[in-house]
C-alpha positions in Angstrom: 25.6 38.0 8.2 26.6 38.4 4.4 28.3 34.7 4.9 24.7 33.4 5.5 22.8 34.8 3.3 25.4 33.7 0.8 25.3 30.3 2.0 20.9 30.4 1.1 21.8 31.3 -2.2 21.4 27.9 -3.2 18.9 26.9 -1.0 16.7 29.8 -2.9 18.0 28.5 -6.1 16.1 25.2 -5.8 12.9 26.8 -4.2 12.9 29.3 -6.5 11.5 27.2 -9.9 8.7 25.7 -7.3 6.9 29.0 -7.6 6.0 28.2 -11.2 3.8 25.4 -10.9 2.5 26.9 -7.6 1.3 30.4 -9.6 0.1 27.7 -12.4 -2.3 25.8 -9.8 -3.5 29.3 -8.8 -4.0 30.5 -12.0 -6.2 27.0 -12.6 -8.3 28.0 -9.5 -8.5 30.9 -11.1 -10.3 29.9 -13.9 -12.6 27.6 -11.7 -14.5 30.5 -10.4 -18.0 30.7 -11.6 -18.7 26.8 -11.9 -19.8 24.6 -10.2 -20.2 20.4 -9.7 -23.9 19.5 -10.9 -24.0 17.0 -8.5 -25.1 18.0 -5.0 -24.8 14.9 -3.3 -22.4 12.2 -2.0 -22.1 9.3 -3.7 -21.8 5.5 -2.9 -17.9 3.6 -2.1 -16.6 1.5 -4.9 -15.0 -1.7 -4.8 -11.6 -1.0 -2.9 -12.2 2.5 -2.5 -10.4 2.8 0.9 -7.5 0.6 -0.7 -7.2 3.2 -3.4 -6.7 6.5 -1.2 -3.7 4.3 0.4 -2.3 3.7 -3.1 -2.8 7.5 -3.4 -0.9 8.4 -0.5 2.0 5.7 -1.3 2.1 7.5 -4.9 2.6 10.7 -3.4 5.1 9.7 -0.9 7.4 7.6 -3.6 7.0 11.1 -6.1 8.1 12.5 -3.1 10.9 10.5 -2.5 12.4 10.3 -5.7 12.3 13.6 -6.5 14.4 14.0 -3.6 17.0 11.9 -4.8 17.9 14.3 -7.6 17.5 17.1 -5.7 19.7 16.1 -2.1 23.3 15.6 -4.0 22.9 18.8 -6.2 21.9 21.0 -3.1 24.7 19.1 -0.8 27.2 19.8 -3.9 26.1 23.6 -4.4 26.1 24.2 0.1 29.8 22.7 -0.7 30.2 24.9 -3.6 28.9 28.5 -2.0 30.8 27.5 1.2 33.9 26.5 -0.2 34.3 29.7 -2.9 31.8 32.2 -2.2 32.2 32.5 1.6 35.7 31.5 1.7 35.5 28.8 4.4 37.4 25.9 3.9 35.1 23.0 5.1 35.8 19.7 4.6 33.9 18.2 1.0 33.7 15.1 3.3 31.6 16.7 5.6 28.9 17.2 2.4 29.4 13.9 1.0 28.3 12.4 4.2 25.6 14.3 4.6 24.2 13.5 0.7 24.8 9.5 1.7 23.0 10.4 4.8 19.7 11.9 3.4 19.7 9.1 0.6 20.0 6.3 2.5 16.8 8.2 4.8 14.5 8.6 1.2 16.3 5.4 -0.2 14.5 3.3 3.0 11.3 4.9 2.5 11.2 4.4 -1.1 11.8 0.9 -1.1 8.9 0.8 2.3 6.6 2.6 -0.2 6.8 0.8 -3.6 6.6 -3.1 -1.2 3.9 -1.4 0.8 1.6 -0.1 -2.5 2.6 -3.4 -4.3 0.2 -5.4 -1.5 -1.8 -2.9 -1.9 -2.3 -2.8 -5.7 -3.0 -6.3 -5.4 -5.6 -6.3 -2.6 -7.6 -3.7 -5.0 -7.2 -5.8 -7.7 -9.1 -8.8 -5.9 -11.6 -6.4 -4.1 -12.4 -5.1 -7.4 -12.7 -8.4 -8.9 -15.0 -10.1 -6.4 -17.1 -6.8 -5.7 -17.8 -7.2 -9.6 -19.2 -10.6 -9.2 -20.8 -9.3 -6.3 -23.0 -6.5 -8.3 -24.3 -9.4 -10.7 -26.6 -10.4 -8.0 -28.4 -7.0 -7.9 -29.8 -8.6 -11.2 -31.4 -11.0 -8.8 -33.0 -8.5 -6.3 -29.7 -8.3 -3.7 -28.4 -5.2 -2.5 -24.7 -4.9 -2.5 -22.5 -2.7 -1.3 -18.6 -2.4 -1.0 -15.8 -0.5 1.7 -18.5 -0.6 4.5 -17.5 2.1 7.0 -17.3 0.5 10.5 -15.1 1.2 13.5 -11.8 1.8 12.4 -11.9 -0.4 10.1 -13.9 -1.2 6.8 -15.8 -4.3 5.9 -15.1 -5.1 1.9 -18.7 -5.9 0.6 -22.2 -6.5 2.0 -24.9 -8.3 0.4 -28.5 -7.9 1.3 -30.8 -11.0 0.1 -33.9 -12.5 1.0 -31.9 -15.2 3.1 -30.3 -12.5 4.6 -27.0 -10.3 5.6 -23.5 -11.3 4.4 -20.7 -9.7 5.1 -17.7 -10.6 3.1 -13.7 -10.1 3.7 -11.8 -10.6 0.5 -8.2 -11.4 0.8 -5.4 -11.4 -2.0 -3.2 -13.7 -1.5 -0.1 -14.2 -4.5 0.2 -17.7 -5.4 3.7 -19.4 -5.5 5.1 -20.1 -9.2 6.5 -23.5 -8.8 5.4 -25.5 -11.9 3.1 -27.6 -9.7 -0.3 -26.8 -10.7 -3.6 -27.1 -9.4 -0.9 -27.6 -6.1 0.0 -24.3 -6.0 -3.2 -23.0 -6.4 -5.0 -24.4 -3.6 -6.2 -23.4 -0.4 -7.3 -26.0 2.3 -10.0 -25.2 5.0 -9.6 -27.6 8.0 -11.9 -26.2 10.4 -9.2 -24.2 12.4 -7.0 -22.4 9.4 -6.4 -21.8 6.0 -3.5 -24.2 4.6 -2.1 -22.5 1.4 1.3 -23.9 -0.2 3.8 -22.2 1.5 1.9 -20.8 4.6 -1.3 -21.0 7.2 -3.2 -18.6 8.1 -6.2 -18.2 11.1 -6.2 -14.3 10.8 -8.4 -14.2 7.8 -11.5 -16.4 9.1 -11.6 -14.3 12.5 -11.3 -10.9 10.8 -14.2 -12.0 9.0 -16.1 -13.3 11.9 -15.5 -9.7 13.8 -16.6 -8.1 11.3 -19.9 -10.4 11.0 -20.5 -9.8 15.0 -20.1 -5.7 14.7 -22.0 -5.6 11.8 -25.0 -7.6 13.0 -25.0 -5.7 16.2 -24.7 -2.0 14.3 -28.0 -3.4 12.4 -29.7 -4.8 14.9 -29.3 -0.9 16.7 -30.3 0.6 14.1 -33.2 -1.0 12.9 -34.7 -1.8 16.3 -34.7 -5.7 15.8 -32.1 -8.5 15.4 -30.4 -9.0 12.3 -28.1 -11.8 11.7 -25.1 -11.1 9.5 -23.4 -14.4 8.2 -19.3 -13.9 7.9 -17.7 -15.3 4.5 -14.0 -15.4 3.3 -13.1 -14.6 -0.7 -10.0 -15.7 -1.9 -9.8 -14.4 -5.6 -8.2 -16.9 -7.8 -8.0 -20.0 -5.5 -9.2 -23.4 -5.4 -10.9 -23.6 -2.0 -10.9 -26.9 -0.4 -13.7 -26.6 2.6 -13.5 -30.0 4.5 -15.0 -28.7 7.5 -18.4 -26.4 6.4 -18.6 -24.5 9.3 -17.5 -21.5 7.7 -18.3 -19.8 4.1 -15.0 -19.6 1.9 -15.6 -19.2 -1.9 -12.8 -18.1 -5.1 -14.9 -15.0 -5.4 -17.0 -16.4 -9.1 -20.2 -17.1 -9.0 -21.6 -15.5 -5.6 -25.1 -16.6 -6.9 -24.3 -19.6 -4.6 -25.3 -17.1 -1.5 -28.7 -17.1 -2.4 -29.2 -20.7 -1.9 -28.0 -21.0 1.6 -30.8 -21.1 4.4 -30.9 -18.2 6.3 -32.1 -18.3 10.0 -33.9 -15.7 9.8 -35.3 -14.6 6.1 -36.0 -11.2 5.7 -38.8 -9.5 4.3 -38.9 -6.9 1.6 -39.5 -3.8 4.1 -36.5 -5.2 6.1 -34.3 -5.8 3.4 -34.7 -1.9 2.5 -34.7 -1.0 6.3 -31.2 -2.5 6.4 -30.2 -1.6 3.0 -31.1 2.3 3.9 -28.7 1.9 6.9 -25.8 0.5 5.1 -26.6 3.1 2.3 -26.1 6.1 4.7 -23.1 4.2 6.0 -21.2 4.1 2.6 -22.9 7.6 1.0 -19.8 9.2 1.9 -17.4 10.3 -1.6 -17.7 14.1 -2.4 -17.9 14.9 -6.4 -14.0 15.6 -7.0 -14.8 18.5 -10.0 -15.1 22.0 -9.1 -14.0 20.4 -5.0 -13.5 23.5 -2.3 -11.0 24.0 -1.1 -11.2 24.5 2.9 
């Protein structure tokens, strides 16, 4: 029994220093007490704002991982150390070094998963926030706009409501190859079917956005007790779009002003447009004030 508790003493070593910060955040909540958050309601989703609690997590779980890279060899070499001299047992240093290689190589895979996986995902907010910018110019214009619409499971990146009616829009970053060529590796061809770009071709895109068009006009059209159509279009930030079948709405995410100029099939009135917005505004009305938060 005195072998194992000898054999923690390590163990408590390195947990021992984690109840400073922990009395710290305490001691914070502490002084929270007595204040409160002046706002008292929820407030709308930014541009990317689902993308951006993903970057969170992936933040949290590379801090996690690399802070267990200084910590697994030094705990493996002080297990050997308490084993080996303190309690007498003549085990193998083998038998720890293994073990260290073992537990690296485990946070060493989900490190490298983590920084690929928020890379994408830094650049996906990059072009939601670009193109939801452009987006909020046309409430200058009388539209209503808003961005991360929660749907089933899944989120549709920005909604505009205009006088010519509902558009729902799925952005897409894409990187661009750096090949020297110019405008040739900066262009993305619509053909009707796909999306040619340089080096790949993509379908998944268009019928993503499409999807999201049909749930979205259905969810309206339930919830405002008459049909509302809701037109699918496809931003690709920083691209030249070449559309040679017009089937399909594709722009490079500037100058969304060209919306408002396409003939809806069904214009909607003023009342509409604020039935609908109210919907979509209850929909997104969903981020707590962060200052002051309770903690469950």
């Amino acid at each position: 029994m005195n072998t194992f508790f000898i054999q923690l003493i390590p163990v408590a070593l390195f947990l021992l220093p984690l109840t400073v910060p922990i009395g710290i955040v305490f001691w914070i909540r502490h002084q929270r007490k007595g204040r409160r958050n002046p706002l008292t309601y929820q407030m709308l989703r930014a541009p990317g704002e689902s993308i951006s609690q993903r970057i969170e997590l992936l933040s949290d779980d590379i801090d996690l991982n690399l802070t267990m890279f200084g910590i697994v060899p030094l705990l493996c070499y002080s297990m050997y150390l308490s084993t080996r001299y303190i309690a007498n047992n003549q085990v193998s240093p083998l038998i720890f070094v293994v073990m260290s290689i073992g537990f690296l190589a485990y946070f060493g895979v989900r490190l490298n998963n983590s920084y690929v996986q928020r890379h994408k995902e830094q650049l996906g907010l990059d072009c939601e926030r670009s193109v939801g910018q452009e987006l909020n110019q046309l409430m200058l214009d009388g539209c209503r706009v808003f961005h991360d619409v929660q749907a089933d499971n899944f989120n549709i990146d920005h909604v505009v409501i205009a006088g010519n009616g509902v558009f729902a829009i799925e952005t897409k970053g894409r990187s661009k190859p750096d090949r020297g060529r110019g405008q040739e590796d900066a262009k993305v061809t619509y053909d009707g079917q796909a999306l040619q770009f340089p080096t790949k071709r993509e379908k998944e895109p268009i019928e993503q956005a499409k999807r999201q068009a049909a749930w979205l006009s259905g969810w309206l059209s339930k919830a405002v007790g008459e049909q509302v159509l809701v037109k699918p279009v496809l931003a690709l930030p920083g691209w030249f779009v070449d559309r040679k079948a017009k089937d399909f709405l594709i722009y490079n995410g500037k100058n969304p002003q060209y919306l408002m100029k396409i003939a809806g099939e069904k214009p909607l009135s003023p009342e509409m447009i604020q039935r609908v917005a109210h919907q979509i505004d209850q929909q997104c009305r969903d981020i707590a004030p962060q200052a002051y938060k309770k903690i469950e």
